[in-house]
N, C-alpha and C positions, 0 to 999 in steps of 0.2 A: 763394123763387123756384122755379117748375118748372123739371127739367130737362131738359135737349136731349134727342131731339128736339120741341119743341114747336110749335101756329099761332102766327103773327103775333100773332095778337088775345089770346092766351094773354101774350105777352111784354110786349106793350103795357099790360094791366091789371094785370102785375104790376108792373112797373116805375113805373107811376103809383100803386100802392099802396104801394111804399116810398119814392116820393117823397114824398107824401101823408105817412105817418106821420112819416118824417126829419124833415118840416118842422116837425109839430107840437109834435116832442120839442126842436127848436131853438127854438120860440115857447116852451115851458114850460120849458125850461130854461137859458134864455139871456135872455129877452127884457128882465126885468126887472132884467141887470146893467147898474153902473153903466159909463161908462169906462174907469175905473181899474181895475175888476174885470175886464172884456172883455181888458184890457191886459195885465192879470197875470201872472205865470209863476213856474212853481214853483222853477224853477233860469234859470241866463242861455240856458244851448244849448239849455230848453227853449220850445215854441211855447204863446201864453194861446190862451185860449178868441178872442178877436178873430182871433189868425194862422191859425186853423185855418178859421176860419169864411171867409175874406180868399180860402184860399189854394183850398178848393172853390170858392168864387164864382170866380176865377179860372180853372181847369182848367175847369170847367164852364161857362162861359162863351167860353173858346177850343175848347174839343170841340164845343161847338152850334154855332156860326159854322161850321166842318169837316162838322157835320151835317148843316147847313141848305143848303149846296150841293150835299153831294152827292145828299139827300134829293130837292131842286127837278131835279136831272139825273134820277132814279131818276123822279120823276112825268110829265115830259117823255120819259123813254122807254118808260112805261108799262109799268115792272116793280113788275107786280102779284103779289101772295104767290099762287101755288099748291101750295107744297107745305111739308113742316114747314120750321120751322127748324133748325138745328144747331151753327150758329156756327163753330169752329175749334179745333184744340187749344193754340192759340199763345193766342187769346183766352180759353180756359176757364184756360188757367193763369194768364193775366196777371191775368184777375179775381181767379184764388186771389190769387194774389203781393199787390194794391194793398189787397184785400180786410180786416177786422179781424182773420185769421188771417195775414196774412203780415207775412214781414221786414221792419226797418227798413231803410229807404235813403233814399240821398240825392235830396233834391228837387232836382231840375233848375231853373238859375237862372228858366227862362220860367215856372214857376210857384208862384216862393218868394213871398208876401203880402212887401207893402211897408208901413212903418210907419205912412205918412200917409194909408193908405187905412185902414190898421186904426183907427185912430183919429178917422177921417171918419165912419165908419158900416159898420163891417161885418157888422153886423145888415142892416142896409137891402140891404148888396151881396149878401149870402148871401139872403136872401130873394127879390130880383130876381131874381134867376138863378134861382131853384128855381120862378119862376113862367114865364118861357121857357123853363126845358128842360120842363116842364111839358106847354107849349103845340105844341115840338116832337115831344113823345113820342105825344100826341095826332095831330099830324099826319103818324106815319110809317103810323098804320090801314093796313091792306092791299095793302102794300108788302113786296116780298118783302128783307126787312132784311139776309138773306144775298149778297143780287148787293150788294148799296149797300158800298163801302169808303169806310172814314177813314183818313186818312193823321194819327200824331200831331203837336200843334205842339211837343213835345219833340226827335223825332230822325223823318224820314223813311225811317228804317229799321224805325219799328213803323208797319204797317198792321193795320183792323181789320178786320174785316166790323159793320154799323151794332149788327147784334144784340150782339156782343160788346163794342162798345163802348159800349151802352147800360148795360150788364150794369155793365161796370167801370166808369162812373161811381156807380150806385147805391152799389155794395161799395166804392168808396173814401170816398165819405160815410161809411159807417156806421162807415171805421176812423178817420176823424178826428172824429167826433161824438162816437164812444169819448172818442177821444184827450182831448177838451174836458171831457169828463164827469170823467174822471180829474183836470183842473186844477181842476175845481170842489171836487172831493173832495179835491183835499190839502191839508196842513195851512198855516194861515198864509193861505189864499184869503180877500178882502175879500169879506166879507156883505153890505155896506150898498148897498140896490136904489139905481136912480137915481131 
């Protein structure tokens, strides 16, 4: 991803280029397990490849709803990008922190994956959602991303500007796709496609 300060339209075709590949690598490396495999875990206090998948479709699915209003406010007031972006220093760290290089912490209950979703289809959920935020990212074009704030549905104490929150949803994809790749790769994981 390029860095601050960058255009609008700069952030926007990156951010749909790692949507784009994200998704691919979840089509090719997920697609063909079975249940029981999606379900897996390598230990009990660990998350399978299903919870991680559950638990983006989640977060990314309450971020967009956050996005999509303030976005429709931002076009209704006809905050158009004229100048670079920049984002924040609260959002370039938070991206570090959620990102495949930061810390473990605890998920906050509003976006812990539930079991009966993991097990309903969280193939299906994680792919829906990566086709509306998708469709959102698309429609933030020429919008200046730095006026537009999200407010998280974790704590109304993080605010983001929309660019930074665009950012760190990408980066927390790529640390829980990690994450999944790793349950793929431990020992003991069920082979048998569905």
């Amino acid at each position: 991803m390029h860095a601050y300060p960058l255009e609008c339209e700069d952030l926007v075709d990156d951010v749909l280029d790692d949507l784009d590949r994200l998704t691919e690598e979840v089509r090719a490396g997920f697609e063909g397990l079975s249940p029981d495999a999606l379900a897996w875990k390598p230990a009990p206090d660990s998350w399978s490849v299903g919870e991680c998948l559950v638990h983006l479709a989640r977060i990314n699915g309450l971020y967009r709803e956050r996005l999509e209003q303030a976005l429709a406010k931002a076009r209704r007031r006809g905050t158009k990008a004229t100048r670079p972006l920049r984002g924040r220093w609260f959002g370039r760290w938070f991206t570090r922190a959620v990102g495949p290089m930061g810390r473990s912490v605890r998920t906050p209950p509003i976006f812990r994956p539930r079991r009966e979703v993991v097990e309903a289809g969280a193939m299906r959920a994680f792919l829906d959602e990566q086709d509306a935020l998708r469709e959102l990212v698309i429609s933030a074009r020429g919008l200046d991303l730095d006026a537009v704030r999200v407010v998280s549905p974790a704590s109304p104490l993080f605010r983001f500007r929309a660019s930074d929150a665009l950012r760190i949803l990408v980066e927390h994809e790529k640390r829980h796709l990690a994450q999944a790749d790793r349950v793929v790769a431990s020992p003991g994981f069920p082979t048998v496609a569905a």
